[in-house]
Structures are given as structure tokens and as C-alpha cells.
MOPAC internal coordinates of N, CA, C and O (Angstrom, degrees):
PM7 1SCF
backbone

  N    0.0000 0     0.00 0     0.00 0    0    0    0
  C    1.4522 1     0.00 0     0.00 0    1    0    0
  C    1.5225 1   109.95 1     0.00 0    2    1    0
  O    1.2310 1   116.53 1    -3.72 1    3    2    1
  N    1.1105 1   124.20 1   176.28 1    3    2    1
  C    1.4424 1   126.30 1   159.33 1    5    3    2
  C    1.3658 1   136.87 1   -82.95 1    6    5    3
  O    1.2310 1   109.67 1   -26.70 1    7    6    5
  N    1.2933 1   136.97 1   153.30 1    7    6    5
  C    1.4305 1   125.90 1  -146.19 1    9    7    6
  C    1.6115 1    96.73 1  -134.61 1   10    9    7
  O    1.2310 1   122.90 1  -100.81 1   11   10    9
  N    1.6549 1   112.04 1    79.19 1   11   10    9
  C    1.6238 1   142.03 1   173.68 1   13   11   10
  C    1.5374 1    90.93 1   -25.25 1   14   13   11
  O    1.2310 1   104.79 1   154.79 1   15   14   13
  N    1.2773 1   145.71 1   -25.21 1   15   14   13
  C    1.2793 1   127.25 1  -147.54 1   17   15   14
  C    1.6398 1    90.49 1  -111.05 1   18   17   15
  O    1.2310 1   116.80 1   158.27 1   19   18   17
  N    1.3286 1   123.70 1   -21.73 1   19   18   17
  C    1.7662 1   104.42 1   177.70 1   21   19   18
  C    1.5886 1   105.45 1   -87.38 1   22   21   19
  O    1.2310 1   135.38 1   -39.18 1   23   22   21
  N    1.1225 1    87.85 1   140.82 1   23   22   21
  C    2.0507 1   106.02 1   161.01 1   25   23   22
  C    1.4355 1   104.05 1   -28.33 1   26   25   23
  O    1.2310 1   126.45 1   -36.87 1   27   26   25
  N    1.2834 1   105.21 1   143.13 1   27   26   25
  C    1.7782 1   118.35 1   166.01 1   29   27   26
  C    1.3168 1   109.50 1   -88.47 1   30   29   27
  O    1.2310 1   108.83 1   -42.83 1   31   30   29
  N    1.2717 1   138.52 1   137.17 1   31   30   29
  C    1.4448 1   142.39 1  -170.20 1   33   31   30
  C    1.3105 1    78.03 1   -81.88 1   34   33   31
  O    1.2310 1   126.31 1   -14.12 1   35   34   33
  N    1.9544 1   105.47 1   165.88 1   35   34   33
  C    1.3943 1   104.81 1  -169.80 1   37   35   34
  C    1.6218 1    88.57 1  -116.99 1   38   37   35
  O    1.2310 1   116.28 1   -41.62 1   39   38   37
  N    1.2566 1   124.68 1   138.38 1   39   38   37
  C    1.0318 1   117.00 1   170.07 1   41   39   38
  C    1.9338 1   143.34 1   -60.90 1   42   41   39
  O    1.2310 1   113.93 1   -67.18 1   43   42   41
  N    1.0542 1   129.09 1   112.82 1   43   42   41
  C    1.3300 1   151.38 1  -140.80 1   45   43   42
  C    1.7734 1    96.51 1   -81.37 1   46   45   43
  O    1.2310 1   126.33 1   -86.88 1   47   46   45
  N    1.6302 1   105.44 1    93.12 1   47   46   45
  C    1.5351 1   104.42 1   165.74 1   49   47   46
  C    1.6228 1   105.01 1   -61.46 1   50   49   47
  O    1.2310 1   125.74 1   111.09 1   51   50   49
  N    1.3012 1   106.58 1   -68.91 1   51   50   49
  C    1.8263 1    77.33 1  -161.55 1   53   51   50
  C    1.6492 1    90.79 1  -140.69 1   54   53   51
  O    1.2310 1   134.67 1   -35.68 1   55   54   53
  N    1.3448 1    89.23 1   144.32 1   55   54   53
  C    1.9038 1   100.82 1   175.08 1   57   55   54
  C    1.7495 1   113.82 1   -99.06 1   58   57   55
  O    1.2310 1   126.54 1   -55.56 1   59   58   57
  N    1.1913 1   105.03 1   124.44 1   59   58   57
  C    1.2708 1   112.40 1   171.62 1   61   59   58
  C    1.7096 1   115.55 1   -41.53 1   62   61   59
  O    1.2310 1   126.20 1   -73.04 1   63   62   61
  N    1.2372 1   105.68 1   106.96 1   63   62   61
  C    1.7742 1   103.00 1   168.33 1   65   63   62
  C    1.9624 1    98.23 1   100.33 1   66   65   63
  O    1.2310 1   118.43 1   149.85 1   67   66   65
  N    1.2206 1   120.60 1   -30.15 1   67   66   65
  C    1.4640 1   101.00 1   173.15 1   69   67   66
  C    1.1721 1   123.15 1   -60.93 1   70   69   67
  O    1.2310 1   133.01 1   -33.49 1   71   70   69
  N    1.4285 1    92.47 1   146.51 1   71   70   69
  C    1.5966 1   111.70 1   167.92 1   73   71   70
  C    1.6112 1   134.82 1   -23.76 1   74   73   71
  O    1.2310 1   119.81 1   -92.88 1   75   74   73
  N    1.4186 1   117.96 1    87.12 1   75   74   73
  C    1.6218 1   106.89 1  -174.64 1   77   75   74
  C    1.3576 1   106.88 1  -107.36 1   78   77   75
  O    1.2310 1   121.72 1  -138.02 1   79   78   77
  N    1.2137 1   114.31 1    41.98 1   79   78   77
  C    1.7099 1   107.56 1   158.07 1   81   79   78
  C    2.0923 1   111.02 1   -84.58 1   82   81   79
  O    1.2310 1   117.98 1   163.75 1   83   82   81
  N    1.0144 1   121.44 1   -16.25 1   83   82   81
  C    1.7053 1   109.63 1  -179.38 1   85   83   82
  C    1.3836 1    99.88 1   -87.06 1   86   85   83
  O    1.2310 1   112.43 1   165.75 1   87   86   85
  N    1.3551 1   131.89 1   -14.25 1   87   86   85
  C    1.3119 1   128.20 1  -168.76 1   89   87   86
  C    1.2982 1   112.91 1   -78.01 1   90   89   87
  O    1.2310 1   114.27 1   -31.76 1   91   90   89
  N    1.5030 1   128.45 1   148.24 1   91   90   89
  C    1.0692 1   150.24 1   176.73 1   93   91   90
  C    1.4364 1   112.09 1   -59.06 1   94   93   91
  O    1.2310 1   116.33 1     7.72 1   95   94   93
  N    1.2480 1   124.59 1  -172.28 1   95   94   93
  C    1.7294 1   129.23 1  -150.16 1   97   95   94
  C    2.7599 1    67.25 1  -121.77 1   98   97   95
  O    1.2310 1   142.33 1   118.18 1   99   98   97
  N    0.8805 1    74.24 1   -61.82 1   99   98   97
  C    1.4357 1    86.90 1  -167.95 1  101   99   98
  C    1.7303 1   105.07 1   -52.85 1  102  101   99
  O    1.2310 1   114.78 1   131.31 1  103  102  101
  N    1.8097 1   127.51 1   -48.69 1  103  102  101
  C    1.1740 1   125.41 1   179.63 1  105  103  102
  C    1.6119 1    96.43 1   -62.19 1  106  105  103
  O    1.2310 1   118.20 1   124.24 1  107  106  105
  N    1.6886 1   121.04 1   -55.76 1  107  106  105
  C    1.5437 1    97.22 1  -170.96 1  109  107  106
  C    1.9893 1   122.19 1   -55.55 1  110  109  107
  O    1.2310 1   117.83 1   138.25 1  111  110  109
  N    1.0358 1   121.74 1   -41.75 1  111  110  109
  C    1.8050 1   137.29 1   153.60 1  113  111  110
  C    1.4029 1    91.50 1   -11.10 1  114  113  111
  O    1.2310 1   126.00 1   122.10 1  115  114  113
  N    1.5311 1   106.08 1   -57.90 1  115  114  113
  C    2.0878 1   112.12 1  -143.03 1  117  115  114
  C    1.9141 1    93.47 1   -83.58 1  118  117  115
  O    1.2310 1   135.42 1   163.41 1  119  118  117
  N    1.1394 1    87.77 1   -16.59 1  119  118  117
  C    1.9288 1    91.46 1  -171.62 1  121  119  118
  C    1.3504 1   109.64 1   -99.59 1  122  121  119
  O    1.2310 1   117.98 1   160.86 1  123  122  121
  N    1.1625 1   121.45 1   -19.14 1  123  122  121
  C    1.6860 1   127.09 1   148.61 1  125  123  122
  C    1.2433 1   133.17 1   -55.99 1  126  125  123
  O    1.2310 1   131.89 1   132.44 1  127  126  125
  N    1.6201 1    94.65 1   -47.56 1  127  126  125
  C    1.7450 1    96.30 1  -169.91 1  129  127  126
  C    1.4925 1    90.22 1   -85.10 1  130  129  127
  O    1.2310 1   104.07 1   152.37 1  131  130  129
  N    1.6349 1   146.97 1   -27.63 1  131  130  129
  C    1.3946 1   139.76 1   160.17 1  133  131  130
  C    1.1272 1    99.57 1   -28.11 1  134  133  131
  O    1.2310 1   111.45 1   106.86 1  135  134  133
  N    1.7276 1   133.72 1   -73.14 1  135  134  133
  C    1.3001 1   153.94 1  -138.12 1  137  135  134
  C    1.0563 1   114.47 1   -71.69 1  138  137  135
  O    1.2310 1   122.52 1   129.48 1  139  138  137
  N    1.3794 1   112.78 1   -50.52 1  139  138  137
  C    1.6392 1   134.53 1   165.83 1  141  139  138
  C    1.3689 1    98.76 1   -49.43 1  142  141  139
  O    1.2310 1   112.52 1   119.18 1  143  142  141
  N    1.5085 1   131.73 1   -60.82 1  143  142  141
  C    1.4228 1   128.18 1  -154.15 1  145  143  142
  C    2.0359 1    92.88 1   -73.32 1  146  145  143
  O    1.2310 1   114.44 1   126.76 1  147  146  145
  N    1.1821 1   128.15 1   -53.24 1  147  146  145
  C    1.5955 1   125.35 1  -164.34 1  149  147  146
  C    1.7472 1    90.31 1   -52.70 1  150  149  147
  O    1.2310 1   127.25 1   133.84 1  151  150  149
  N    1.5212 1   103.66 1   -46.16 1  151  150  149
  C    1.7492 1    86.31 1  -168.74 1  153  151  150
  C    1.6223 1   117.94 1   -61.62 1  154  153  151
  O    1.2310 1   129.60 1   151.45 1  155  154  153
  N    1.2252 1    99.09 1   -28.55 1  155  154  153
  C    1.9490 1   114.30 1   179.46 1  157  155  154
  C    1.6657 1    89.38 1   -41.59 1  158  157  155
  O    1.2310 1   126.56 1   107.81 1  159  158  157
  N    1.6046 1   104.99 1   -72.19 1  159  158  157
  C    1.3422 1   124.27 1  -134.32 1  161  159  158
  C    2.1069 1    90.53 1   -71.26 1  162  161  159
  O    1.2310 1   118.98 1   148.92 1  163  162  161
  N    1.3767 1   119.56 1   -31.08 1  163  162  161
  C    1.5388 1   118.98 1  -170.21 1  165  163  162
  C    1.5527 1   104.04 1   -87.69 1  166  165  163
  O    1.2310 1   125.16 1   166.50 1  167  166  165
  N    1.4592 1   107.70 1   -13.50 1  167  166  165
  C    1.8639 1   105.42 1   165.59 1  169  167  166
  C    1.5888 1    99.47 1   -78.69 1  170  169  167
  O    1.2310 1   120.09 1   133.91 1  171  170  169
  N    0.9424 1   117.43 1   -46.09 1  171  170  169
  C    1.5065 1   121.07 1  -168.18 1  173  171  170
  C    1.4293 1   108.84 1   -50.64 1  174  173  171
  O    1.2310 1   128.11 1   117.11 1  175  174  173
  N    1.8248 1   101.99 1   -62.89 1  175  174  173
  C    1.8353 1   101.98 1   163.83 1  177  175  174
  C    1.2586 1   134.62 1   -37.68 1  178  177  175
  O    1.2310 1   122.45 1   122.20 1  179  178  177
  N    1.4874 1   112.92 1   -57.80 1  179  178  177
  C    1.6175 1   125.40 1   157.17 1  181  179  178
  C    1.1893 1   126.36 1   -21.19 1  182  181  179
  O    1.2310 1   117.19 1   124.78 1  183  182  181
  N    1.9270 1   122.96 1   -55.22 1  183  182  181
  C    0.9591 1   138.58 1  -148.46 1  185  183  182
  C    1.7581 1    89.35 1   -94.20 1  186  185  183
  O    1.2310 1   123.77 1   131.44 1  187  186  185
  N    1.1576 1   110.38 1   -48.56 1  187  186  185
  C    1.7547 1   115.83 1   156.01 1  189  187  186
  C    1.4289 1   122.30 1   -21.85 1  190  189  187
  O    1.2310 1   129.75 1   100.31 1  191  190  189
  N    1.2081 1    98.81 1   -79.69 1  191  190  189
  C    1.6086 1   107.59 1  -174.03 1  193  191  190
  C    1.6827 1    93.65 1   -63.80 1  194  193  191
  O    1.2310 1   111.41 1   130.09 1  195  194  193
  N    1.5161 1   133.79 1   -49.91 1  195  194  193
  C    1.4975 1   107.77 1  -168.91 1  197  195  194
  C    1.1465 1   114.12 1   -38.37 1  198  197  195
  O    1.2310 1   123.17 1   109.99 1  199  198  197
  N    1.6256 1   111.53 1   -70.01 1  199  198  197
  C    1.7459 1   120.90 1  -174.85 1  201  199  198
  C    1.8807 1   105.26 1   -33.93 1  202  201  199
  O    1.2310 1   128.46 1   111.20 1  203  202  201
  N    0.9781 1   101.30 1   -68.80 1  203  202  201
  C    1.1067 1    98.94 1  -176.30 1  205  203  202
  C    1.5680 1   126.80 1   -54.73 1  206  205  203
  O    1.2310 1   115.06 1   169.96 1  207  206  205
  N    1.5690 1   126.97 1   -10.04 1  207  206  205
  C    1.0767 1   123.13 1   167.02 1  209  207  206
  C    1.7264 1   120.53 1  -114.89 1  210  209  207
  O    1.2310 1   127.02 1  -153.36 1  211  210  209
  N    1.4880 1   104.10 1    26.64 1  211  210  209
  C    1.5813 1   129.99 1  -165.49 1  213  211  210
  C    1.6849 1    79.85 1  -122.75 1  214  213  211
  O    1.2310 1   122.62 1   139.52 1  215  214  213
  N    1.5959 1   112.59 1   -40.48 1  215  214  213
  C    1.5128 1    89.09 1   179.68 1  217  215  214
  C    2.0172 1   120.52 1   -96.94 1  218  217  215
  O    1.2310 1   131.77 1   174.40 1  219  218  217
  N    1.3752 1    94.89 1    -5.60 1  219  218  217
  C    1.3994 1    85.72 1   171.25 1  221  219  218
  C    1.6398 1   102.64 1   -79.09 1  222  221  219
  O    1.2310 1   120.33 1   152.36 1  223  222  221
  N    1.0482 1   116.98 1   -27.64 1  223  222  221
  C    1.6903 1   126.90 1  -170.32 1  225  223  222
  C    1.8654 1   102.90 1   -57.92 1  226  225  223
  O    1.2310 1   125.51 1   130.52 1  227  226  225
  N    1.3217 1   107.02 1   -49.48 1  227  226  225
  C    1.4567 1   114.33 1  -166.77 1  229  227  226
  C    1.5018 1    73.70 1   -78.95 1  230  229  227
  O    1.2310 1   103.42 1    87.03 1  231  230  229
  N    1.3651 1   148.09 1   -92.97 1  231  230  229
  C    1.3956 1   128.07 1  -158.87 1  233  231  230
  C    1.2709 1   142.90 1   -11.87 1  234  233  231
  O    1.2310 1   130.30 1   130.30 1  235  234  233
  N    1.5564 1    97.75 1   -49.70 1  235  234  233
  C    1.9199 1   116.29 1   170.89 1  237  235  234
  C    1.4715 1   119.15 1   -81.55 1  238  237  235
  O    1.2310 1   124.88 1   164.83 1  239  238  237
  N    1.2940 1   108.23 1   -15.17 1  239  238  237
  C    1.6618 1   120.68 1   168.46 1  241  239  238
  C    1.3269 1   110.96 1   -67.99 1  242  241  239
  O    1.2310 1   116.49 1   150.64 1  243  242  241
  N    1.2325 1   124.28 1   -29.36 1  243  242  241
  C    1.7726 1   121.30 1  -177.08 1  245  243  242
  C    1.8732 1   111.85 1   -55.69 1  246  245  243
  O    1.2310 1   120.10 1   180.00 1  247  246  245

């Protein structure tokens, strides 16, 4: 049976470097606009941590 108490693996939109010849005209579209959105969301983080380490920086400069 299955064992309710381990983590669910999360399912894997797209792996860097696999094989996209079985894929659809429509699955590659759906794995772009995924791709597009993680990069949105890891500029966004980036831009996070700068401020925030532009302001510990001006802090320790005093």
C-alpha cells in the first residue's frame, strides 16, 4: 500500500536537457510559458535578496 506519512514527490514540468522529440507542438507552448513564469518568479527572488543585501551593506558602512 502506500505510506500517507512520506512527502509526495512533486511532479517535474520539465528537465533540463530531456528528450523533446515525443512532445507535442502544444506540451512544448505549456513548458515555456511554465519556464517563462520560474524565471519571472527567480528574478523576482534575486531582486529580493539584492535590496536586502544593499541594505545590510549600507547598515555595516555606518
Amino acid at each position: 500500500m502506500f505510506d500517507d506519512s512520506l512527502p509526495m514527490k512533486k511532479k517535474t514540468v520539465h528537465e533540463v536537457g530531456q528528450d523533446l522529440s515525443p512532445l507535442s507542438i502544444t506540451e512544448i507552448e505549456e513548458r515555456i510559458t511554465a519556464l517563462q513564469a520560474e524565471i519571472e518568479r527567480l528574478g523576482a527572488a534575486r531582486r529580493d535578496k539584492l535590496k536586502t543585501q544593499a541594505a545590510a551593506d549600507a547598515l555595516f558602512k555606518l
